[in-house]
C-alpha positions in Angstrom: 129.2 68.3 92.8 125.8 66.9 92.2 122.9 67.2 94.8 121.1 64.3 95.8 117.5 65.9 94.1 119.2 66.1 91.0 119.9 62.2 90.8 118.9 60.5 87.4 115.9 57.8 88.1 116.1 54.6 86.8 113.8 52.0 88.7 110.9 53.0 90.3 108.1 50.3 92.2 106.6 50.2 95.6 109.1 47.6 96.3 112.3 49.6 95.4 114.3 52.3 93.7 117.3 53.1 91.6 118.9 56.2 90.8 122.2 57.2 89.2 124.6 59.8 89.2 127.5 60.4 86.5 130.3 62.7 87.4 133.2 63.6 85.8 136.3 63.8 87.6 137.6 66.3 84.9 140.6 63.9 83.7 138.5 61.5 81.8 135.1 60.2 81.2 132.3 60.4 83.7 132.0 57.7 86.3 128.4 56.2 86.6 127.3 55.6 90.0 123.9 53.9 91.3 122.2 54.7 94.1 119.9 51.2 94.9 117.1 51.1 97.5 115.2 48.1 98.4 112.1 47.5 100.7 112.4 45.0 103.5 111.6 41.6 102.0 112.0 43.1 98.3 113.9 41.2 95.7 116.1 42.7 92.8 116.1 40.2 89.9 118.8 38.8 88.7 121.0 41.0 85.7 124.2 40.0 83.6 126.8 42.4 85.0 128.1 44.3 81.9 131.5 46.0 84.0 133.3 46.0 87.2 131.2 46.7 89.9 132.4 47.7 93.5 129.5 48.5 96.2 129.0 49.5 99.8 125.9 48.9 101.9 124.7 52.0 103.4 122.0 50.7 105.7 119.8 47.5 106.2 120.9 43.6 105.6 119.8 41.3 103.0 121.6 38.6 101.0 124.0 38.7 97.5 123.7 35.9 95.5 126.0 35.8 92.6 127.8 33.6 90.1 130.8 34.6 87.7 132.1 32.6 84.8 129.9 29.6 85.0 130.9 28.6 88.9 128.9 27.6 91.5 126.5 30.0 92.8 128.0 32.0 95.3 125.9 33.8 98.3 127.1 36.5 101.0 124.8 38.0 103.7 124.7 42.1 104.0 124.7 44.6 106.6 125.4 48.0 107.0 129.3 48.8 105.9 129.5 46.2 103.9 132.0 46.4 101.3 131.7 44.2 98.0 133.2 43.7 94.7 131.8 42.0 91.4 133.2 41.0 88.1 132.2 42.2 84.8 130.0 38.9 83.2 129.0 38.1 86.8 125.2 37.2 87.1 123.8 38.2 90.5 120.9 39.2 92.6 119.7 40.9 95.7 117.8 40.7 98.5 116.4 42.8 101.2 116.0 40.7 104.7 112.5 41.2 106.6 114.3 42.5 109.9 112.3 43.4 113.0 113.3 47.3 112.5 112.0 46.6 108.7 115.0 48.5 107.4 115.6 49.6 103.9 118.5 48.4 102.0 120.5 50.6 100.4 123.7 49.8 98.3 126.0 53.0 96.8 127.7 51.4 93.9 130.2 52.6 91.5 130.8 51.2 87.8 134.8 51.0 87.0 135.6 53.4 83.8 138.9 51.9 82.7 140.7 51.2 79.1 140.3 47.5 80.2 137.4 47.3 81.9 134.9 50.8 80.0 131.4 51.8 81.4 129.2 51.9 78.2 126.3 53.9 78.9 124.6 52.8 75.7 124.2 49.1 76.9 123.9 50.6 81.1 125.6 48.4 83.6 123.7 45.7 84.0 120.9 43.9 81.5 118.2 41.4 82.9 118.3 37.6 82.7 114.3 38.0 81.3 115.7 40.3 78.3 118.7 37.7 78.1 116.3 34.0 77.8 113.4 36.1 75.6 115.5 37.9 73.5 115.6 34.1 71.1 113.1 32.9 69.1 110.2 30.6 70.5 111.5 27.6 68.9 115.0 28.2 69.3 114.3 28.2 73.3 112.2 25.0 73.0 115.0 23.5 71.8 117.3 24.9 74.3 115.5 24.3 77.1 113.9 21.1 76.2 110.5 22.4 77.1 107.1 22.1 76.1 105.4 25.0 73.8 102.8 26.1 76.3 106.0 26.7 79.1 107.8 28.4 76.1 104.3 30.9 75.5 103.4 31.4 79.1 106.7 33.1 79.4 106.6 35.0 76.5 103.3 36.1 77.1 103.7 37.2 80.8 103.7 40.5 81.3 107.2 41.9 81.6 107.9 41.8 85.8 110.1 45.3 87.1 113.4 45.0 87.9 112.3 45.2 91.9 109.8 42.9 92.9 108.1 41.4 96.0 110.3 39.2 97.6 109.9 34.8 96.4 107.2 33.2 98.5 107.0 29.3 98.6 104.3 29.2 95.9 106.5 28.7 92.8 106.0 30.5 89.3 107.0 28.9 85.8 108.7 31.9 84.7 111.3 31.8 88.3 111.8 28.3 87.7 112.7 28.3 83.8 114.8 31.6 85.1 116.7 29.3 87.8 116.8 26.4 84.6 119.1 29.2 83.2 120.9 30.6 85.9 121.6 26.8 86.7 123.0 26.6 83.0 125.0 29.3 83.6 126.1 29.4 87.0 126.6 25.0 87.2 124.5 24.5 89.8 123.0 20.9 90.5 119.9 21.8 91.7 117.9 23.9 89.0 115.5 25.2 92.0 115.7 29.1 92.2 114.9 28.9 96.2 117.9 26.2 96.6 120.2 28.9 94.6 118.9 31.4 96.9 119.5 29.8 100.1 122.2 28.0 99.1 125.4 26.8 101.6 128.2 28.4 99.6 128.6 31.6 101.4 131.7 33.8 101.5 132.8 36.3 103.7 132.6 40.2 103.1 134.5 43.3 104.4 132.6 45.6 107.0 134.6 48.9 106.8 132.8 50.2 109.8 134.5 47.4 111.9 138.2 48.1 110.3 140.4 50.0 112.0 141.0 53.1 111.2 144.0 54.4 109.4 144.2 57.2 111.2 142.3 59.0 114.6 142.4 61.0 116.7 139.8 63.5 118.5 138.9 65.7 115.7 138.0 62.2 113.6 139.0 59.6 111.5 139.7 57.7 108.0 139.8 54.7 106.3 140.7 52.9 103.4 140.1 49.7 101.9 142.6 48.4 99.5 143.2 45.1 97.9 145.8 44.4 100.9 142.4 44.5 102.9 139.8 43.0 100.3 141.1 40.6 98.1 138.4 40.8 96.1 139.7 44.4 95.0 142.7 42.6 93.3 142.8 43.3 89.6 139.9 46.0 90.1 140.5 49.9 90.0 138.6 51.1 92.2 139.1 51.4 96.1 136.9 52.7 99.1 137.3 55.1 101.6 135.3 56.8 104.6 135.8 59.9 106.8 134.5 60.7 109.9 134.7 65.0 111.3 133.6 65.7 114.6 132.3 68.8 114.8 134.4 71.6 114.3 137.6 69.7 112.3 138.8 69.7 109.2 140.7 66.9 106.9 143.8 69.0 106.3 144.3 70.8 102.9 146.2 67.6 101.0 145.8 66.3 97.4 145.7 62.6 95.6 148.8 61.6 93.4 147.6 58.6 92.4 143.6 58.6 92.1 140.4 60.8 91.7 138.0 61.0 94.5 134.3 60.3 94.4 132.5 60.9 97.3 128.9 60.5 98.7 127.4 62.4 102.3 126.4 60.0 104.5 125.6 62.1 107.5 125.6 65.6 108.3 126.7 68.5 106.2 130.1 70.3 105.4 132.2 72.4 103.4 135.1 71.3 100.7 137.4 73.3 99.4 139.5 72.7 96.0 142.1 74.1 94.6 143.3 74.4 91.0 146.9 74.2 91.2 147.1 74.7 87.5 147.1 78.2 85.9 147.6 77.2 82.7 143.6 77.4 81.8 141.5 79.5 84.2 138.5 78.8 83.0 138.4 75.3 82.8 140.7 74.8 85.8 139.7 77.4 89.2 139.3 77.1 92.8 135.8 76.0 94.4 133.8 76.0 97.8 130.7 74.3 98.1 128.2 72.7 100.5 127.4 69.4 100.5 124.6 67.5 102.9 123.6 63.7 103.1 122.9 62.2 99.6 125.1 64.4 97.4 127.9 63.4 95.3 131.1 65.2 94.6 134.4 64.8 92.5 138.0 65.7 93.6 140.7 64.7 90.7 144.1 63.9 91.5 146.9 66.3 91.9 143.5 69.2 93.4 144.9 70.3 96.5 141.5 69.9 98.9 140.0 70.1 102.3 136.9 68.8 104.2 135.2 70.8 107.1 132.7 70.2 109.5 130.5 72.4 111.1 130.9 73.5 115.0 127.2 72.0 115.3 127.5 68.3 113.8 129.7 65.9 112.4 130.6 64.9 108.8 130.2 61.5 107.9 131.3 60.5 104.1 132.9 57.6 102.2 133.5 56.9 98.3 135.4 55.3 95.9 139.3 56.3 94.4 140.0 55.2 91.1 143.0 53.0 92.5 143.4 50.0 94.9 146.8 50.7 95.7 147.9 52.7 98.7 147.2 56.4 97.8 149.0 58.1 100.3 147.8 61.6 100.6 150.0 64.4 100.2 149.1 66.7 103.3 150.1 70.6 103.3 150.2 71.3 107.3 150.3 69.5 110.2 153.6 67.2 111.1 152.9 65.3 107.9 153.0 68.3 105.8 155.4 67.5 102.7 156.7 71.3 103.0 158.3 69.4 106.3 160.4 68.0 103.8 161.7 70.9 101.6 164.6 73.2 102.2 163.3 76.1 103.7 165.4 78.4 102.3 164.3 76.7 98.8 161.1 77.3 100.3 160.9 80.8 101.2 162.4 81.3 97.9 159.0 80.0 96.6 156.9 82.1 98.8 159.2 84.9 98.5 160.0 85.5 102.3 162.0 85.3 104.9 163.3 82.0 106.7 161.5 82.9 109.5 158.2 83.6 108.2 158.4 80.0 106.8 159.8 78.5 110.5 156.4 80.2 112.1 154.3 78.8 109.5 155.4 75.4 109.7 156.4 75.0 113.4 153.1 75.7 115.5 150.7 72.4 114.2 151.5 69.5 116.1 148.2 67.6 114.9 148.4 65.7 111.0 145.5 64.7 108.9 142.5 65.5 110.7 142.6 68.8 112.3 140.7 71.0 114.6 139.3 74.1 112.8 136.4 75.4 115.2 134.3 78.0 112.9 136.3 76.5 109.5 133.3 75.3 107.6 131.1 78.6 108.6 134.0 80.8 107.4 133.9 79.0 104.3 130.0 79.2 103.7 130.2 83.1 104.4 132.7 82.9 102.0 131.1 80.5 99.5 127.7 82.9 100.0 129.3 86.3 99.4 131.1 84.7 96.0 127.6 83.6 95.8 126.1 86.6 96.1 128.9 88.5 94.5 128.8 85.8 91.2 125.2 86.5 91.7 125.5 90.5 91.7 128.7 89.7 89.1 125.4 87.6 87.4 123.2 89.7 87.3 125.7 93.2 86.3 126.4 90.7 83.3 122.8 89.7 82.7 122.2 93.6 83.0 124.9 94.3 81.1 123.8 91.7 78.6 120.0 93.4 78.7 121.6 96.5 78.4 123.7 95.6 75.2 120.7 93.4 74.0 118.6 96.1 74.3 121.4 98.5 73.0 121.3 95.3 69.9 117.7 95.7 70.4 117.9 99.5 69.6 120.5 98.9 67.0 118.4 96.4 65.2 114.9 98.4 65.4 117.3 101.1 64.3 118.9 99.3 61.5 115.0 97.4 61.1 113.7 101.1 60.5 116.5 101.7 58.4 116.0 98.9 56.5 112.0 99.7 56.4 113.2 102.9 55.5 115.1 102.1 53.1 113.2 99.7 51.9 109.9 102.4 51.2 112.3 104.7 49.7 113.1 101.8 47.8 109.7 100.8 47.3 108.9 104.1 46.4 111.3 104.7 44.1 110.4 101.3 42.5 106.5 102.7 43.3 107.9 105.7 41.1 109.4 103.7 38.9 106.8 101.7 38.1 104.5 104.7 38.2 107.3 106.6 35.4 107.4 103.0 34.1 103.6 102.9 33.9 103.4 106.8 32.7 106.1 106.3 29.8 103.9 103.1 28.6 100.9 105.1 28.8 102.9 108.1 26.4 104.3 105.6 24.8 101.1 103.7 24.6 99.2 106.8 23.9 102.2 107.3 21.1 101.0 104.2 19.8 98.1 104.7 20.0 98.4 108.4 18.5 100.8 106.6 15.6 98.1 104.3 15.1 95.6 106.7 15.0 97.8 108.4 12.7 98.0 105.7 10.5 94.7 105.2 10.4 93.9 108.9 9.7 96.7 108.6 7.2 95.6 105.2 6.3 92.0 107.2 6.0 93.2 109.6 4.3 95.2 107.8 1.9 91.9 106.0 0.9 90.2 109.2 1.1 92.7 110.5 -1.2 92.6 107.2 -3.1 88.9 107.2 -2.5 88.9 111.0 -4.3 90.9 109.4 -6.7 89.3 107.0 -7.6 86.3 109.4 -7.6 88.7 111.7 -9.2 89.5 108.7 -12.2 85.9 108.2 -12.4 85.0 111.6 -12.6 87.9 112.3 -15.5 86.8 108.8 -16.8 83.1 109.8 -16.8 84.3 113.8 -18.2 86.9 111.8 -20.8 83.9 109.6 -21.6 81.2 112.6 -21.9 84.2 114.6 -23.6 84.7 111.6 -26.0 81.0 111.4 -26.4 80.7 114.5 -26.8 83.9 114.5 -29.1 82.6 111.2 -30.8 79.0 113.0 -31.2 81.0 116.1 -32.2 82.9 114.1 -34.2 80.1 112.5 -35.6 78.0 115.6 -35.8 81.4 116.9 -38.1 80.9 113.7 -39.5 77.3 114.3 -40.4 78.0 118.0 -41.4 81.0 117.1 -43.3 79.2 114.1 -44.8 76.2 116.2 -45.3 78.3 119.1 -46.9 79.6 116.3 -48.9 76.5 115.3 -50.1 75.4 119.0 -50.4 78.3 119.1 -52.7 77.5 115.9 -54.0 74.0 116.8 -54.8 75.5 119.9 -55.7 77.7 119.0 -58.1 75.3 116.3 -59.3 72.5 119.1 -59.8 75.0 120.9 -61.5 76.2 117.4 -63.0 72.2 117.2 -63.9 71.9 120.2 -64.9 74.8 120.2 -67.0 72.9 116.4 -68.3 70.0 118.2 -69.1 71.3 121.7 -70.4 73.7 118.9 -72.2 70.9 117.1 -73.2 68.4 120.1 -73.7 70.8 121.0 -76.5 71.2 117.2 -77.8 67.8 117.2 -77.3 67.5 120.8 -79.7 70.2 118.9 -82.0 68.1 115.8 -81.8 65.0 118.0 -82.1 66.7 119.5 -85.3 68.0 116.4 -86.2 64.0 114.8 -85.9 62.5 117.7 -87.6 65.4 116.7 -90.4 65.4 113.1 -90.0 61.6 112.9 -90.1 59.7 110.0 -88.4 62.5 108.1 -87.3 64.1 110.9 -85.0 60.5 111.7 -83.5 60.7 107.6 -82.4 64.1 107.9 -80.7 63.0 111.4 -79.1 60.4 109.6 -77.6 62.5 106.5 -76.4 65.0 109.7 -75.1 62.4 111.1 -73.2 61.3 108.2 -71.3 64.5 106.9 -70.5 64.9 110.8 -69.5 61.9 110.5 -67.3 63.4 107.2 -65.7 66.3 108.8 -64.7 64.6 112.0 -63.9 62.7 109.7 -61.4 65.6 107.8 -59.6 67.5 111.3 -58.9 64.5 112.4 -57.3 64.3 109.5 -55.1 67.9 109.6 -54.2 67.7 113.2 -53.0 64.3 112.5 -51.2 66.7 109.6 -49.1 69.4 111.6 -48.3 67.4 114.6 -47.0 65.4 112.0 -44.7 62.9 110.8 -46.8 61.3 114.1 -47.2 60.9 115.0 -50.5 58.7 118.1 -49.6 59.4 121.4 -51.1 61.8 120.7 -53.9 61.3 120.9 -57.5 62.1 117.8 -60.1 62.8 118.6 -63.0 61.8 116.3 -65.5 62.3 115.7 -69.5 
């Protein structure tokens, strides 16, 4: 179900409005619906139909023009219960008549969803004859249109028009004329004039469902259906109309569809339906539903959902929509004289309800009415029942939401619990990483400070070693300079020996050579007696080589004495020569 305020808006302009609806009948895809208003004397311009379109006018009149497959243009006044059908690729356009009571028009239409004929909501329903002729290039429209360039820009520069607009007035406009050029090229009409297409002689006739007899009535209401036995114009098409009318108090008796899906729209009053889910096989896909519905709102019955309608005691319900089949549905009823269980055994049946023949002959024997019932109070039952499941799905709702607090908050707990966890675990971790580091840092300051004591070490030893090598050195030159004073010392004492030993040797030297002298002269003291002996005997001859003795005597005596003076320093002080 889908309330009227929640309808998707897709035109809005002071001339007009269009809304939509899509709702799923739960078998297939969603069926688009379109809710169209129009302002007296308002014109909706003319689209390409893009699928099968079957509509029925709610209130007001105006005129359909239309065209499909490049016929003559075709044109159908409206009123109120009007039901029409149009063909995918038909081009067509609306208008709202300026009545006395200056009544709004307003069309409920429904899109087919078939294999054959698909609703695409990507291209929409409908596109506009403007966004068909401007979507070509300027030249390629020239061309087409046989048309000068300045016709060609005006209507590429005019500002895009909405797809409701006033109503045509007998001043004509370019733009509606080149539009009618192409609706004429499309549609085969002779005259090219938009306002001949629009008040044109081919009319047809339509189907009024409020003045069709009613399939069935009685005093609690009635119903209709319109079929392609009834509208011709339904033939080929999928879809078919219906309308129900519940006097106060009365119910549509609990029945189901076996060969469409209902989609219905309020069209006066309120009331209650009820569906069932005949299906057990997935509960929470598939379960029984109430729900109110008032004028505007849309709702969805599939086939084979057992349902009922309800008014309440204090007004009528008023609603009509579209099946998703044209032929005869037939409505399976569950009470009344037309109830199906009219047909089964009853012993099968009581089998099936598991009691007694009786029970089923006083449930099925005391309704004589079928279809439309009277159920006084039916509909309020049903909204005190829809509002306590309310209330209780609400209570249910909010128990769930509490218990979802309650085990968010219990998650809540459990995550502050496991986030202080984690912090905690996380500053144990970070201080045992803190530590770490800190141990970390502390064994690279020891083993820095080792390092740094190693290297001090070294250096000390390093120090040391070239203190030790300095002492050494010291040490070497020290010995050197000793062994060099010693070997001065040795060399002078060594030369001192030398001296002493040289000058013992020349003290032996002169000592023997004294003694060598004095040997000379006593030697020569006696040659010299001899000689003497020998002079005083060899007379004047001898006393000559005396003489020639004695000085060469003296010479020597001389160059002894001057050797001896050398040797003892120069000094010649103190000793005696001896001289012959």
């Amino acid at each position: 179900m889908v309330k009227r305020e929640h309808r998707k808006s897709l035109v809005v302009t002071e001339y007009g409005e269009i809304s939509a609806v899509d709702i799923s009948s739960g078998t297939r895809g969603a069926y688009h619906l379109e809710f169209m208003t129009l302002e007296p004397n308002s014109l909706f311009l003319p689209v390409l139909l893009h699928a099968d379109m079957v509509f029925y006018v709610k209130t007001g009149s105006g005129k359909l023009s239309w065209a499909k497959g490049g016929r003559e243009m075709k044109r159908v006044n409206l009123k109120r219960g009007d039901v029409h059908r149009l063909h995918p690729g038909s081009i067509f356009f609306v208008q709202c008549s300026l009545e006395p009571e200056r009544q709004k028009l307003r069309i409920y239409a429904i899109y087919s969803n078939t294999d054959e004929d698909l609703y695409e909501p990507a291209i929409g329903a409908y596109s506009s004859i403007r966004d068909l002729v401007l979507g070509f290039d300027k030249k390629l429209l020239q061309s087409a249109f046989m048309v000068s360039d300045d016709v060609i820009e005006e209507m590429t520069s005019a500002m895009r028009p909405p797809a409701i607009v006033h109503a045509v007035s007998e001043k004509k406009s370019i733009f509606l004329e080149l539009e009618a050029r192409f609706l004429k090229a499309l549609t085969g009409n002779k005259d090219g004039s938009f306002y001949d297409i629009n008040g044109g002689n081919k009319k047809t006739k339509t189907f009024n469902i409020l003045d069709a007899d009613p399939d069935f009535e009685n005093c609690n209401g009635w119903s209709v259906t319109v079929g392609r036995r009834d509208l011709k114009s339904l033939r080929g098409s999928n879809i078919g109309v219906f309308m129900v009318n519940l006097t106060k108090g009365s119910m549509m008796g609990p029945h189901w569809n076996p060969m469409a899906t209902e989609l219905a729209i309020v069209l006066q009053g309120q009331g209650m339906v009820r569906v069932v889910c005949a299906s057990n096989l997935n509960e929470t896909k598939c379960k029984n539903t109430r729900f109110r519905v008032e004028e505007g709102d849309v709702f969805a019955v599939p086939r084979f959902h057992p349902m009922a309608q309800m008014s309440f005691n204090n007004d009528s319900f008023v609603f009509m929509g579209f099946s998703t089949s044209t032929r005869k549905n037939y409505p399976k009823f569950l009470a009344g004289k037309s109830s199906v269980l009219q047909t089964l055994n009853k012993q099968i049946l009581a089998l099936s309800f598991n009691v007694t023949n009786a029970t089923i002959d006083r449930l099925l024997t005391p309704q004589a009415e079928a279809v439309i019932l009277e159920c006084t109070s039916c509909a309020e039952e049903e909204d005190i029942i829809m509002k306590e499941e309310m209330e209780r799905e609400r209570q249910e709702e909010e128990a769930r939401k509490r218990e979802e607090e309650r085990k968010r908050e219990e998650e809540e707990r459990k995550r502050e619990q496991e986030e202080e966890e984690r912090k905690r675990e996380q500053e144990e971790e970070r201080k045992r990483e803190e530590e770490e580091r800190k141990r970390e840092q502390e064994e690279e300051e020891r083993k820095r400070e080792q390092e740094e004591e190693r290297k001090r070490e070294e250096e000390e030893r390093k120090r040391e070693a070239e203190e030790e090598k300095e002492r050494e050195r010291e040490e070497e030159k020290e010995r050197r300079r000793k062994e060099k004073e010693e070997r001065k010392r040795a060399q002078k004492r060594q030369r001192e020996e030398k001296k002493r030993q040289e000058a013992a040797a020349r003290r032996v030297q002169e000592e023997a050579r004294r003694e060598e002298i004095e040997r000379q002269v006593k030697q020569k003291g006696k040659e010299a007696r001899k000689e003497k002996e020998r002079e005083i005997q060899g007379g004047e001859s001898q006393s000559e080589e005396e003489k020639q003795k004695g000085e060469t005597g003296e010479e020597e005596g001389g160059g002894t004495r001057k050797e001896e003076q050398k040797r003892e320093g120069g000094s010649g002080r103190g000793r005696r020569v001896w001289k012959f």
